[in-house]
N, C-alpha and C positions, 0 to 999 in steps of 0.2 A: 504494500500500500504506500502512494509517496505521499511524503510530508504535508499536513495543512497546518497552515499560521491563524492565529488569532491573537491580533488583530490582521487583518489579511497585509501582504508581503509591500504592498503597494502606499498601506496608509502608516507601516510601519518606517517605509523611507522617510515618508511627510513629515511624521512626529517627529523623527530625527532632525531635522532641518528645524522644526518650531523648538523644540528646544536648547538646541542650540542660539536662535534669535532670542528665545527668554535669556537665557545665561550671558549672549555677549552684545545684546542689544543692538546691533547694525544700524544705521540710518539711510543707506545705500544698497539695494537686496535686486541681484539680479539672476533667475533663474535659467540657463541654456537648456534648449529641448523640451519649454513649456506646453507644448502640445497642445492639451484641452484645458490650461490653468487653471487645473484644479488645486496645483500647493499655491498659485498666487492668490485664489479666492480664499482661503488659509491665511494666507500671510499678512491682507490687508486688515485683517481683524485687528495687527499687533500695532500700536501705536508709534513705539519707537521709531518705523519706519516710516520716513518721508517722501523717499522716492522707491519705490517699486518696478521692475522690471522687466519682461520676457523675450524670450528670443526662438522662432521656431521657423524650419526650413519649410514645412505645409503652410503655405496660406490659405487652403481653405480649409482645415480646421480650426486655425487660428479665428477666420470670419466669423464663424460658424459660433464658436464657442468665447470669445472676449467678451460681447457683449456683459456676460456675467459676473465683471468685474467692477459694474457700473455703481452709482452711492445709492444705498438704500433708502428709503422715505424716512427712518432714523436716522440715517447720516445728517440729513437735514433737519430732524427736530432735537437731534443732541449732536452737533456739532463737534469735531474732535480740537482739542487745544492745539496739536501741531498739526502742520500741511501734511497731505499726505498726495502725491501725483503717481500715475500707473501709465508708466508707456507696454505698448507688445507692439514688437518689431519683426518682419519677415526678415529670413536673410539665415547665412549661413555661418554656423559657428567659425571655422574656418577664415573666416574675413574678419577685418579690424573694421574697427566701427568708434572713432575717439567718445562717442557719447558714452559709452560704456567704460571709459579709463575709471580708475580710481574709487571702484566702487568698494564696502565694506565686507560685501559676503558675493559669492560668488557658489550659485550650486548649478551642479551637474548628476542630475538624478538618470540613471540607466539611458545613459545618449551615447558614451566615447564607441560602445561595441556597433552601436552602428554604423560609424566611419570606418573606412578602409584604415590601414596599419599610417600610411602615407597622410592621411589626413589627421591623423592621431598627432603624428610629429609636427601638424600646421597647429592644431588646436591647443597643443602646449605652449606656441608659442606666442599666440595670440593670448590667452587667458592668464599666463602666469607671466607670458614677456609685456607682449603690449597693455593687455587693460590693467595689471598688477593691484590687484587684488590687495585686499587686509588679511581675508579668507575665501581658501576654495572648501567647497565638500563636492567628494566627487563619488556615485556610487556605481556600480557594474556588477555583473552576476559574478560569480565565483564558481569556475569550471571545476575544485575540489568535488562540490556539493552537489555537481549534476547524476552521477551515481545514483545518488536516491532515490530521482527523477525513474521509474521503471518504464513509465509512457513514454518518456521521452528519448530520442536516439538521436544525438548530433548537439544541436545548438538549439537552444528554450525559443528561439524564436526566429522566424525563415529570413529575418532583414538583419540579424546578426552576423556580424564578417568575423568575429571573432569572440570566444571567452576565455579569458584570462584566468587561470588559477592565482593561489593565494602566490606563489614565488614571483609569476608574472609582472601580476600586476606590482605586488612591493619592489620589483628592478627598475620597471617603469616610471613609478611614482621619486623614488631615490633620485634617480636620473634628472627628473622634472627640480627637483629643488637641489641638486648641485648645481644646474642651471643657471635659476631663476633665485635662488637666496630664498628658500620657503624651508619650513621643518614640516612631517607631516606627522600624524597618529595613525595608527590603522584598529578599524574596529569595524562593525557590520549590526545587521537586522537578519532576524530568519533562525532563531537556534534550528538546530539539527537534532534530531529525536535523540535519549540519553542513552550514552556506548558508543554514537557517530560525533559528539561534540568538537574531540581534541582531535580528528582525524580529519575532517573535512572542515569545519570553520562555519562560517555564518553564511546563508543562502544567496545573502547581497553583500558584497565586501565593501568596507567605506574606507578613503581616505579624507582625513581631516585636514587640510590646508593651512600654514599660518606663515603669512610674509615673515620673513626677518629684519630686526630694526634698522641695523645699519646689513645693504648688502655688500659681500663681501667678492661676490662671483656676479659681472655682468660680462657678456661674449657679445661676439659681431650682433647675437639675431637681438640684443634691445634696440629700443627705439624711441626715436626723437620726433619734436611738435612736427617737424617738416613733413612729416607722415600721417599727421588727424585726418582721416577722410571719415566718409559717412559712406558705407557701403550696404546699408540696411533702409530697408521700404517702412515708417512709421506709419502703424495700421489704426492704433488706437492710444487716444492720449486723455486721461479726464485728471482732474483736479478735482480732489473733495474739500468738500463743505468744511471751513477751519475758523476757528476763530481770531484766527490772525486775518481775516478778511474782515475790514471794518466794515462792508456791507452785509455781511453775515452777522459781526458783532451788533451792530445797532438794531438789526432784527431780530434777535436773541433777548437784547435788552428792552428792547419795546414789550417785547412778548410778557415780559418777567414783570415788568414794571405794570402793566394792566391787568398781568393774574394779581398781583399783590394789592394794587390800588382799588379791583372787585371785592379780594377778599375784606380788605379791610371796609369799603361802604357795607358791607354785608354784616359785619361786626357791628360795624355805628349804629345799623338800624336795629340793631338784635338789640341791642344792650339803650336805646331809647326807649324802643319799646317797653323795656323790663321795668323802666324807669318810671314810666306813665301808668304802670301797673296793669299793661294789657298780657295776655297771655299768650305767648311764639311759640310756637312748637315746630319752626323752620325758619329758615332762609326764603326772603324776598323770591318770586319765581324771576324776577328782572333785578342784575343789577341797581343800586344807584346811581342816576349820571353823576359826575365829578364838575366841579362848579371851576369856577376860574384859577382860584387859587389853589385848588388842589391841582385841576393839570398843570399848572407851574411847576408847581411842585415836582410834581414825576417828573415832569422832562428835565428839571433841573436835576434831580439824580438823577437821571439817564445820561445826562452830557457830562455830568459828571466823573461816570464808570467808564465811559467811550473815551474821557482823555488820560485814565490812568491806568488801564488796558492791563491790569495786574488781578490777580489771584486776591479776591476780597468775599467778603461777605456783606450781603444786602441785609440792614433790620428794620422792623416797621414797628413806631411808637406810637402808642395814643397818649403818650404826656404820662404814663406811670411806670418808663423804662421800657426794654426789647421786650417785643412780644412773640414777634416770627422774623425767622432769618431763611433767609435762600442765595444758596452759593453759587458763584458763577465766578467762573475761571478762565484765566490766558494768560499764558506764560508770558515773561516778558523777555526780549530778545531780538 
């Protein structure tokens, strides 16, 4: 019988990758061989991340499947404190593309086996020489493990040009960072049933990427700005809803400022009521309108909060100290 995973082999890479973003917080996250963005629809959930990334040789699964990385109707009614932008770009790992220099994280989830050997040697040097990376994570099958596979005779999938065992790939990955000035980790996803653990290794082998501080090893194949091109087709670009966008902010704050200027007519009239000795057993079905001096008011705290664009707290007094507070936040920066 061969091996089944739980959580299945696929969502196991993912989590690998998201946990890594919780642990080193990236602010620059570009995924190669995004396919149907499914770990980008994953990754935008995490805040830390500002700019977000993909790269995929299909364009039309790319069409097909971006749209879903679009802002939700909550992105818009809870706004995030930082930007956050999502490019997906056709085009091929293999080519340099300056948009992509200098990014924070760098993954490569089960794509290098699909390149020819030849192209393998382009994609190193493209990802770890030209875009130079903070980190890569790069994962691939592990030809150890395929054994287990009894259905399977050759290569787990018919577009695969090669699998790598565990020696393989660790000569490969070595190689890449005598290069390039990277150290790597090696670890994986997929245990193997217990008596095959130490013998064959993880079902998906990972190497863990981490540029070096100062590099000590750079050869003919680095590269200079006289090289920026743009060799990649930008398919889809959006910007979310931020509240570093003062026309997002002052919309936020309008909003805040009339639930609180309701709630409180709603109080005044409760507690005159109680006053006069009638009896309430609710809230007005209509608001109170707010008279001159109270909409001064509000907007004079709202102009307020719009020019100190910092992490505060709003309270509302009827003359006997705080009664209700409502937090509204933006980093400042």
């Amino acid at each position: 019988m061969d091996p089944t995973f739980s959580p299945a082999l696929h969502r196991q890479r993912h989590e690998f990758v998201i946990n890594f973003v919780k642990s080193n917080q990236p602010k620059k996250v570009v995924d190669l061989g995004c396919g149907e963005c499914s770990l980008l629809k994953q990754l935008k959930f995490h805040h830390e991340i500002e700019l977000l990334a993909g790269v995929d040789i299909d364009r039309a699964v790319l069409e097909k499947k971006m749209r879903r990385l679009a802002p939700l109707a909550t992105d818009y009614l809870q706004p995030r404190n930082d930007r956050l932008r999502i490019d997906v770009y056709h085009g091929s790992v293999t080519q340099k593309d300056a948009r992509l220099k200098g990014f924070d994280l760098v993954t490569s989830i089960e794509l290098i086996e699909h390149l020819s050997l030849a192209d393998v040697k382009l994609f190193s040097e493209v990802v770890f020489g030209y875009m130079s990376p903070v980190a890569v994570i790069v994962s691939t099958p592990n030809a150890d493990f395929n054994p287990l596979f009894r259905r399977i005779s050759g290569f787990r999938h018919s577009d695969h040009k090669f699998e790598w065992s565990r020696a393989e790939f660790k000569s490969w990955a070595l190689k890449v960072c005598l290069d390039y000035g990277f150290e790597v980790e090696f670890t994986g996803v997929g245990q193997a049933p217990p008596g095959y653990r130490e013998n064959v290794g993880f079902c998906s082998q990972i190497g863990v990427f981490h540029r070096l501080g100062v590099r000590e090893v750079c050869n003919h194949l680095c590269f200079n700005d006289a090289e920026d091109v743009s060799s990649y087709t930008l398919l889809y670009s959006k910007v979310y809803p931020s509240l570093r966008d003062n026309n997002i902010l002052r919309r936020v704050l309008v909003s805040r400022v009339l639930h609180w200027a309701e709630k409180l007519g709603r109080r005044w009239v409760e507690e005159k009521s109680e006053g006069e000795g009638e009896e309430r057993h609710g809230a007005p079905e209509t608001p109170l309108p707010l008279d001159e001096k109270q909409t001064a008011a509000c907007g004079a705290a709202m102009k307020s909060l719009v020019e100190h664009q910092e992490v505060g707290e709003l309270f509302w007094a009827d003359g006997k100290g705080p009664q209700e507070s409502c937090k509204l936040g933006r980093r400042s920066g």
